[in-house]
PDB file of N, CA, C and O in Angstrom:
ATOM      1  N   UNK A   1      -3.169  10.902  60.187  1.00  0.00           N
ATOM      2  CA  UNK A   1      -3.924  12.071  59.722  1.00  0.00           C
ATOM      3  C   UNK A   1      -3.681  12.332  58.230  1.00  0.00           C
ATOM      4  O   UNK A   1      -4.530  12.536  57.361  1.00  0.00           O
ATOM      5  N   UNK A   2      -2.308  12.282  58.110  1.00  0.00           N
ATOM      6  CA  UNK A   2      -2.041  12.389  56.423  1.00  0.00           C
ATOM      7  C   UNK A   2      -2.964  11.286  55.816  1.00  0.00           C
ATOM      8  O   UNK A   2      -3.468  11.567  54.728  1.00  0.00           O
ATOM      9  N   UNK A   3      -3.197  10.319  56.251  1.00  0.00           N
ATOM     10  CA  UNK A   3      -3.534   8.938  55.203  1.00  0.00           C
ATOM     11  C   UNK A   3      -5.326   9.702  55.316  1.00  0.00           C
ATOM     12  O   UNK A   3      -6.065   9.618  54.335  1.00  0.00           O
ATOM     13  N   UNK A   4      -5.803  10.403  56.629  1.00  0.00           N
ATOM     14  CA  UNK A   4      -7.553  10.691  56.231  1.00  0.00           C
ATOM     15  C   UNK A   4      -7.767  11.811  55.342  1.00  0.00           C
ATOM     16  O   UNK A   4      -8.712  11.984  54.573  1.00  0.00           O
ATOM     17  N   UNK A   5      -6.668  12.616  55.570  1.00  0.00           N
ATOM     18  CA  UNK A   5      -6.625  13.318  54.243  1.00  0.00           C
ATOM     19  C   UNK A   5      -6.777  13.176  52.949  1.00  0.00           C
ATOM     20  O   UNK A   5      -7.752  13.593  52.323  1.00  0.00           O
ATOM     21  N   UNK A   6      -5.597  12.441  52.362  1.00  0.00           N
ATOM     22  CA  UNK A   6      -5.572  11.853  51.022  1.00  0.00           C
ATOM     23  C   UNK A   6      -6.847  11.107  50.930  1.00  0.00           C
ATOM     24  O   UNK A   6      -7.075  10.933  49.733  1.00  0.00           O
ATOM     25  N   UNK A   7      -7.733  10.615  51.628  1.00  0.00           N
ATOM     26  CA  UNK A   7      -8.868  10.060  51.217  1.00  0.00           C
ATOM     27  C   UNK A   7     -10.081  10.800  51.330  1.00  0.00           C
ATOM     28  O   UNK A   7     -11.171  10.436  50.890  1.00  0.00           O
ATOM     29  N   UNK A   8      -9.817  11.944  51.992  1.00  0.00           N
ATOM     30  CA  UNK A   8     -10.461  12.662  51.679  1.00  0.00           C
ATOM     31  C   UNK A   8     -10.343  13.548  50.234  1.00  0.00           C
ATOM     32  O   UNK A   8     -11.224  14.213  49.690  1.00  0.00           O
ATOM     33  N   UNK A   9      -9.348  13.386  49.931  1.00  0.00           N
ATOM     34  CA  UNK A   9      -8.859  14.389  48.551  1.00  0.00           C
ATOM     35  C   UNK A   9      -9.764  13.228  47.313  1.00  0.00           C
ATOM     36  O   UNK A   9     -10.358  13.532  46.279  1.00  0.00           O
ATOM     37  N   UNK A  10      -9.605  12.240  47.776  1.00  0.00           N
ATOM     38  CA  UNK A  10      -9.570  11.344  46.886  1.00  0.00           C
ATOM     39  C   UNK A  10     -11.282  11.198  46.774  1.00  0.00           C
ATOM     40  O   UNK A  10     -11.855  10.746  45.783  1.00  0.00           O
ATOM     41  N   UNK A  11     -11.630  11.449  47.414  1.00  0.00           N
ATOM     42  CA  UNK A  11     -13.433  12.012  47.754  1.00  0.00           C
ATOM     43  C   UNK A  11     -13.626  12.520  46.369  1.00  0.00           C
ATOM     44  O   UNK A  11     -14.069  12.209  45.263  1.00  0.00           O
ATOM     45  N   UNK A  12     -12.993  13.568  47.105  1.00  0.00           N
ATOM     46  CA  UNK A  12     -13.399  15.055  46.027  1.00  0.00           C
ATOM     47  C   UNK A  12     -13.279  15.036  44.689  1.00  0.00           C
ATOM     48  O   UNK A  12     -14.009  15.764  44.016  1.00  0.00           O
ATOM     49  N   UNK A  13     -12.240  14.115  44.029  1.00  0.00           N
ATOM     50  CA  UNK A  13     -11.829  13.492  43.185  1.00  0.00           C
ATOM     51  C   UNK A  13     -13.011  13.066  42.334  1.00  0.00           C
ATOM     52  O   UNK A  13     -13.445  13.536  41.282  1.00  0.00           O
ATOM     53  N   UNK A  14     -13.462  11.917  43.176  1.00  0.00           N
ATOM     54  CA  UNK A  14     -14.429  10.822  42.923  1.00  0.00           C
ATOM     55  C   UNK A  14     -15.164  11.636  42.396  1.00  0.00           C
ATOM     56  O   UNK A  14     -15.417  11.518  41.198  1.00  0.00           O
ATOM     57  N   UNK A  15     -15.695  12.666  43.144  1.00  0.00           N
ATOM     58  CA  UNK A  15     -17.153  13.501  43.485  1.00  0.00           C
ATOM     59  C   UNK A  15     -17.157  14.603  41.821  1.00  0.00           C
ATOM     60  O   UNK A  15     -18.145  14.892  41.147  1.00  0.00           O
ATOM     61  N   UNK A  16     -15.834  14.962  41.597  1.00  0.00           N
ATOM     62  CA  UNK A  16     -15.652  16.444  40.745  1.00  0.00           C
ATOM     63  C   UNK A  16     -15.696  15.408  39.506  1.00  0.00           C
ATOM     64  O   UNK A  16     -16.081  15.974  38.483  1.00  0.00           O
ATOM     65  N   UNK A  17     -15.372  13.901  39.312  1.00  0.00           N
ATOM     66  CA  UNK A  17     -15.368  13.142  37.942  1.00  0.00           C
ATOM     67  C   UNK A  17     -16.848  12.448  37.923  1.00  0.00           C
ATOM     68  O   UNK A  17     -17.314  12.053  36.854  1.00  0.00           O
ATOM     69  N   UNK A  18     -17.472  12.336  38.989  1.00  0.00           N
ATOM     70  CA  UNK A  18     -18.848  11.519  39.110  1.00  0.00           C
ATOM     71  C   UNK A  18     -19.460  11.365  37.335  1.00  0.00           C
ATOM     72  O   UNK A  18     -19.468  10.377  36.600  1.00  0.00           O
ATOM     73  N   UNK A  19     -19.911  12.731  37.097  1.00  0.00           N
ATOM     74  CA  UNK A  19     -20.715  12.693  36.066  1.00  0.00           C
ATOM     75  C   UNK A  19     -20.114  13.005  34.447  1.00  0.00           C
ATOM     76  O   UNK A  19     -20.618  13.375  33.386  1.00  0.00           O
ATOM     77  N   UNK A  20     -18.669  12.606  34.954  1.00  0.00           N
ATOM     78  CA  UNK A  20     -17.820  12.303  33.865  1.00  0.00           C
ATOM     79  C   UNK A  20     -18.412  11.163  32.524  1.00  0.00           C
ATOM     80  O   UNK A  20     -19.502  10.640  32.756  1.00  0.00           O
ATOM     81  N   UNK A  21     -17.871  10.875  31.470  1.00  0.00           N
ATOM     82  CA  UNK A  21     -18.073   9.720  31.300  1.00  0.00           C
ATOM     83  C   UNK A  21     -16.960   9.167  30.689  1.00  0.00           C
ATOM     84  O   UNK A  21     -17.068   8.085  30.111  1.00  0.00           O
ATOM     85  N   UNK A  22     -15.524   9.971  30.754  1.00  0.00           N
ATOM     86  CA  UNK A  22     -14.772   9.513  30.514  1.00  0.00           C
ATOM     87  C   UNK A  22     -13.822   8.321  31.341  1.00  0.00           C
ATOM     88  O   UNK A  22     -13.302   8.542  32.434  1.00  0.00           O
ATOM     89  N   UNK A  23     -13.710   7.064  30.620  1.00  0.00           N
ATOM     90  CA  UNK A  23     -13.117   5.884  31.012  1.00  0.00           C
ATOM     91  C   UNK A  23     -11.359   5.919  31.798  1.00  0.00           C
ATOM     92  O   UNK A  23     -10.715   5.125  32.484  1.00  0.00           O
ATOM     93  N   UNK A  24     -11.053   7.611  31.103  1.00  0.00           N
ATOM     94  CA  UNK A  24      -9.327   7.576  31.816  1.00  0.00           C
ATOM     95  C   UNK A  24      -9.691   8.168  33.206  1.00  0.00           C
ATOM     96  O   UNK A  24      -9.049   7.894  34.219  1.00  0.00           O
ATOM     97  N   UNK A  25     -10.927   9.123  33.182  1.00  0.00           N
ATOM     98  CA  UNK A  25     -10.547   9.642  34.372  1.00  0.00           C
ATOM     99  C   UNK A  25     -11.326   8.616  35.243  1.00  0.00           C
ATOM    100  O   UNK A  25     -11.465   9.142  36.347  1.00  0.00           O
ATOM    101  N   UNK A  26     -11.894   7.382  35.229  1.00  0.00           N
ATOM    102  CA  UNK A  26     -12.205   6.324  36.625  1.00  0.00           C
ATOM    103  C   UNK A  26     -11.071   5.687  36.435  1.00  0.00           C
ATOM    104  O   UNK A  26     -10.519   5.342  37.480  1.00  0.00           O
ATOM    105  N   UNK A  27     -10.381   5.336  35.174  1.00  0.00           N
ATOM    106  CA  UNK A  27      -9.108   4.615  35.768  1.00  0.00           C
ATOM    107  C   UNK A  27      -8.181   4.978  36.681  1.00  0.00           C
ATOM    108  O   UNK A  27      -7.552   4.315  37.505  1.00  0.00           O
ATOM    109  N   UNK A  28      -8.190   6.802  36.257  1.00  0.00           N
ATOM    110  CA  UNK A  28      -6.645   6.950  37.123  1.00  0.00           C
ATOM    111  C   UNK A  28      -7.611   7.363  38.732  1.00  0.00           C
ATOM    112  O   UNK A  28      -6.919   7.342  39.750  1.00  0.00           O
ATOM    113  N   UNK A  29      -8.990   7.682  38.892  1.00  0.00           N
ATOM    114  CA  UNK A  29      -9.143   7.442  40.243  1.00  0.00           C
ATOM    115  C   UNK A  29      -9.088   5.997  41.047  1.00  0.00           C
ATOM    116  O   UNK A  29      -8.955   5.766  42.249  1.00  0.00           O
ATOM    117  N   UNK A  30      -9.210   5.301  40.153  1.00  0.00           N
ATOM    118  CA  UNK A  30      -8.674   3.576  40.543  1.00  0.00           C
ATOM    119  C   UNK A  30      -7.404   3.412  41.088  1.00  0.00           C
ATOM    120  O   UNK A  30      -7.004   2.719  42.024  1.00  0.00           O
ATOM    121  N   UNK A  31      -6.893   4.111  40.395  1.00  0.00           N
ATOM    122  CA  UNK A  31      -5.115   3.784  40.317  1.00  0.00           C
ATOM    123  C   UNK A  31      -5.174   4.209  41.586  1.00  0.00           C
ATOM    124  O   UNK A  31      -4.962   3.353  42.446  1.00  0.00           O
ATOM    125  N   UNK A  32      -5.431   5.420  41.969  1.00  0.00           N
ATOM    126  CA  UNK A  32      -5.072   6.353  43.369  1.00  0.00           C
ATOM    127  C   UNK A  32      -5.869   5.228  44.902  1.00  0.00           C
ATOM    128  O   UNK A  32      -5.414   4.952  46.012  1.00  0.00           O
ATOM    129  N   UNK A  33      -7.160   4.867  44.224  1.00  0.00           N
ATOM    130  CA  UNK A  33      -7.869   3.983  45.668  1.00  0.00           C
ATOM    131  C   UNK A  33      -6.476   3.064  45.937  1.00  0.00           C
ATOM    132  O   UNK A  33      -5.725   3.082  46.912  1.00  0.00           O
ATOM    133  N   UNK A  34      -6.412   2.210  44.632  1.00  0.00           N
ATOM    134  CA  UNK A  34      -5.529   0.906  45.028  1.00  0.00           C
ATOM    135  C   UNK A  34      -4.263   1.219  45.675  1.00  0.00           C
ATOM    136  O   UNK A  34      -3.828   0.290  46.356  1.00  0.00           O
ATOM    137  N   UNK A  35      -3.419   2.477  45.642  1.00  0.00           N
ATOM    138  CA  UNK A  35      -2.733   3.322  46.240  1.00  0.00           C
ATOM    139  C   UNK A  35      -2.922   3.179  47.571  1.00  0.00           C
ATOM    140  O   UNK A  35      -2.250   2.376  48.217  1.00  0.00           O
ATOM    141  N   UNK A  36      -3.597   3.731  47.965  1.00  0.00           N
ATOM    142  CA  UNK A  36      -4.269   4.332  48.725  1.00  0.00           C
ATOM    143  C   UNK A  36      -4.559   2.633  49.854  1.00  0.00           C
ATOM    144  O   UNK A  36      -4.274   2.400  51.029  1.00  0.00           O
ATOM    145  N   UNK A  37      -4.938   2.147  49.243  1.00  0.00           N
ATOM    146  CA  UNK A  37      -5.530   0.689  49.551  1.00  0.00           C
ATOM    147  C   UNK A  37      -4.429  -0.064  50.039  1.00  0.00           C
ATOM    148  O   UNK A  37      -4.607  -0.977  50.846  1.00  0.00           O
ATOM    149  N   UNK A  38      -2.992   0.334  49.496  1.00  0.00           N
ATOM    150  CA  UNK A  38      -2.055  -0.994  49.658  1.00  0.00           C
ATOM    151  C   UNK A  38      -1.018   0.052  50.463  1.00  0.00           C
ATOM    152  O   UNK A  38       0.158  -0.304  50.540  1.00  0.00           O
ATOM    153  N   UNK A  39      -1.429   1.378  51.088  1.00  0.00           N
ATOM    154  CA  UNK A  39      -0.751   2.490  51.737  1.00  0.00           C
ATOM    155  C   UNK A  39      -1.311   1.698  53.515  1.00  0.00           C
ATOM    156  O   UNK A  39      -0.640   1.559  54.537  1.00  0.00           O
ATOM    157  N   UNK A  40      -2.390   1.427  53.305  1.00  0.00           N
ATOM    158  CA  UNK A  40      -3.496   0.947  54.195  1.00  0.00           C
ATOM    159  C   UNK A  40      -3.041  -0.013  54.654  1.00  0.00           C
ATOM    160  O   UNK A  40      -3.036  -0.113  55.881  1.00  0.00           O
ATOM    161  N   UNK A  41      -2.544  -0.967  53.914  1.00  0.00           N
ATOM    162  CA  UNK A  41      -2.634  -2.999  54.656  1.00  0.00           C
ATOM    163  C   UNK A  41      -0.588  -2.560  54.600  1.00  0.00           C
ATOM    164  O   UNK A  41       0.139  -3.546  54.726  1.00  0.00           O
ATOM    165  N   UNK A  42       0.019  -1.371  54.447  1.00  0.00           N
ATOM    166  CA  UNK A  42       1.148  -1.725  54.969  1.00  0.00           C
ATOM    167  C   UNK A  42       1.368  -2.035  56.482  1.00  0.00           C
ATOM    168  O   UNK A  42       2.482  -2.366  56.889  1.00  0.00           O
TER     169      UNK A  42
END
């Protein structure tokens, strides 16, 4: 349940930078997927 959470946070994330166009804030939502990603295939 914790792990559908955080991806859900990580949604919102995505969603509140969408129409960003700054390059740090998709990196550090990158940083968090791949997180997120290698939280997953443990």
């Amino acid at each position: 349940m914790k792990l559908f959470n955080t991806i859900l946070l990580l949604k919102n994330i995505v969603y509140e930078n969408f129409d960003s166009s700054k390059i740090e804030d998709l990196k550090s939502i990158y940083k968090n997927l791949l997180f997120v990603k290698l939280e997953i295939d443990k």
